[in-house]
C-alpha positions, 0 to 999 in steps of 0.5 A: 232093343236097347241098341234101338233106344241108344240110338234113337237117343243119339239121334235126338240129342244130335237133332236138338244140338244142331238146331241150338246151333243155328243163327237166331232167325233174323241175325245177320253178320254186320260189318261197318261200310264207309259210303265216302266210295258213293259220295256220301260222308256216311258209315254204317252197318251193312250186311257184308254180302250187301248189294249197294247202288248209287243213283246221282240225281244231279241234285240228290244221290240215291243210295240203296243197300240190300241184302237178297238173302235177309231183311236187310233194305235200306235206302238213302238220300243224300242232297244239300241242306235245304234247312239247318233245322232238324225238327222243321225238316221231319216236321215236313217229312211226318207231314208227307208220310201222313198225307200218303193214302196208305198211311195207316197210324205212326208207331214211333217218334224221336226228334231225328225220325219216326216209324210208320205203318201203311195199309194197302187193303189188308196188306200192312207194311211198315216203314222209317224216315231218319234225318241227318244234317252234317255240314252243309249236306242232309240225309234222310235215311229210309225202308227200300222202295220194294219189299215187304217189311215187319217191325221188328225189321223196321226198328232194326233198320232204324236204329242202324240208321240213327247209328250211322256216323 
């Protein structure tokens, strides 16, 4: 009988020990990724695992980071500077993301950026606009198109895209 206890009590503390040892729901490993390889003078922080495609639009080159087996989506745009001025240029890009039909309320705002939700029926899903202006160059860092997002994956995004060098 008190085998059984011993035992069980191992078991336990074995069960609590294991479970104290996995990753915090949500963390993944990041490492530092120069994008200099996709044409864009840009480094930030990326799942090591992570798939990146480029798309060169002539114009604009699309830059999508995702990672298959965490939160991690992020897409960027990188065209000529159509303005040297930050604050007109997310005047315009908030203007566009409230005209959209899903908008749902901002969350958000800072002078580079701001966070947003968007509504389709009840299905809410939430999403960012970064800008960067370096030379003659800008970058308007955002959620990837497909997918559903939380907050707090939203805010983790977003402050890897406002640390990006």
């Amino acid at each position: 009988m008190n085998l059984t206890k011993l035992v069980n009590c191992v078991g336990f503390c074995l069960a609590i020990l294991v479970s104290s040892c996995q990753p915090e729901s949500g963390s993944i490993n990041l490492v530092e990724k120069d994008l200099l390889l996709y044409g864009v003078a840009v480094t930030l922080q990326v799942p090591d695992s992570a798939e990146i495609k480029l798309t060169d639009w002539g114009l604009q080159k699309d830059i999508t980071i995702k990672d298959n087996t965490s939160w991690y989506n992020l897409q960027i745009f990188s065209s000529r500077a159509l303005t040297h001025n930050l604050e007109k240029l997310k005047a315009s890009q908030l203007e566009m993301a409230q005209e959209s039909m899903y908008f749902s309320q901002l969350i958000s705002e800072d002078p580079d950026g701001f966070i947003f939700e968007t509504r389709v029926d009840s299905i809410v899903n939430y999403d960012f606009r970064h800008f960067k202006i370096q030379g003659d160059n800008e970058y308007l860092f955002q959620g990837g198109l497909m997918g559903k997002s939380t907050l707090d994956e939203i805010k983790l995004m977003y402050d890897i895209a406002k640390d990006a060098k």
